[in-house]
C-alpha positions in Angstrom: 125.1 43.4 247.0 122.9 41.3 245.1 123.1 37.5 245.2 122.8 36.9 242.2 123.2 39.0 238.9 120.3 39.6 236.2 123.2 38.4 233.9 123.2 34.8 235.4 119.6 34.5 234.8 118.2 33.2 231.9 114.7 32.6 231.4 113.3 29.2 232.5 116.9 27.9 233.6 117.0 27.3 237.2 120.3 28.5 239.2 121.4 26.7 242.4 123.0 28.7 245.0 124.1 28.7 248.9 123.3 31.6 251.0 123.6 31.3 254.6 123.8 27.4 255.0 120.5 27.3 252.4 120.9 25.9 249.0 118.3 27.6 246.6 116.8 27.5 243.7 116.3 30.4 241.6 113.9 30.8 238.5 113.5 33.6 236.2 110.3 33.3 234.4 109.1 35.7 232.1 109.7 39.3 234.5 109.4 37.0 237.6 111.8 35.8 239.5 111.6 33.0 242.0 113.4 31.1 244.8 112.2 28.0 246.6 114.7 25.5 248.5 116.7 23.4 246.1 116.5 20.0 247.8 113.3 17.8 246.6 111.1 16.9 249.9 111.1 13.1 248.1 114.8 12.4 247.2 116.6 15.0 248.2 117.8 15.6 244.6 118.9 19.5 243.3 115.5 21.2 242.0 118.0 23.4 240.2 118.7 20.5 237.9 114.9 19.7 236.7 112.8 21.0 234.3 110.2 24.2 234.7 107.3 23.2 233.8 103.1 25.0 233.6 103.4 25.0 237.1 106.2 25.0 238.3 109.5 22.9 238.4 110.0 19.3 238.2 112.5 17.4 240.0 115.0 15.7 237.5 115.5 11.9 239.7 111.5 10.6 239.9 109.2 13.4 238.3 107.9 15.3 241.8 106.6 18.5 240.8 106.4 21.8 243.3 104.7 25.0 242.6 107.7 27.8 242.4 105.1 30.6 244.3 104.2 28.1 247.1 106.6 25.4 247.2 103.8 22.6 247.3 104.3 19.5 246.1 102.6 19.4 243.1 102.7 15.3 242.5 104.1 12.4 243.8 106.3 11.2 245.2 106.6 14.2 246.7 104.3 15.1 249.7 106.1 17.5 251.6 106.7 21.4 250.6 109.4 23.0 249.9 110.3 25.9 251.4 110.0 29.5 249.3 112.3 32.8 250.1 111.5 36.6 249.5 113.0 37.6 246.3 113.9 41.1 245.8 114.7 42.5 242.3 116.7 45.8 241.2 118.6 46.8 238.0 122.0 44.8 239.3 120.1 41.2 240.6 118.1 39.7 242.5 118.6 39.6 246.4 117.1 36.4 248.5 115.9 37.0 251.8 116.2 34.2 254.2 
């Protein structure tokens, strides 16, 4: 069972979700999907609520950026990563790996 459907993914709209005590962020770009931990490393603020940007996603509360493939913090005031999860894709949605 997927965790979350094709149908709740729009392009460049980030989702939040909780799977097993994790919150996540997940972005469809283009055919890509990614998922990267939903709390910023700087303020602790939902990722899921920002902005994607060129390179990645901005957090909504002071501007950090972090790359969606890495999780690196992409500008300040973020310094820290953010953790990135395995996404498998099939016709139904998209399954995180934790």
């Amino acid at each position: 069972m997927s965790d979350i459907l094709n149908s709740q993914l729009l392009d460049s709209k980030p989702v939040r979700l909780e799977k097993s005590g994790h919150a996540i962020c997940v972005v469809k770009i283009g055919e890509e999907v990614f998922a990267i931990g939903d709390t910023c490393s700087h303020s602790e603020a939902s990722l899921a609520e920002g902005e994607i940007t060129k390179n990645g996603i901005e957090c909504w509360l002071h501007g950090a950026e972090f790359d969606l493939r890495t999780g690196e913090a992409l500008s300040m005031p973020a310094t820290s990563a953010v953790p990135t999860y395995t996404v498998i894709c099939d016709a139904d949605g998209v399954t995180i790996k934790i």
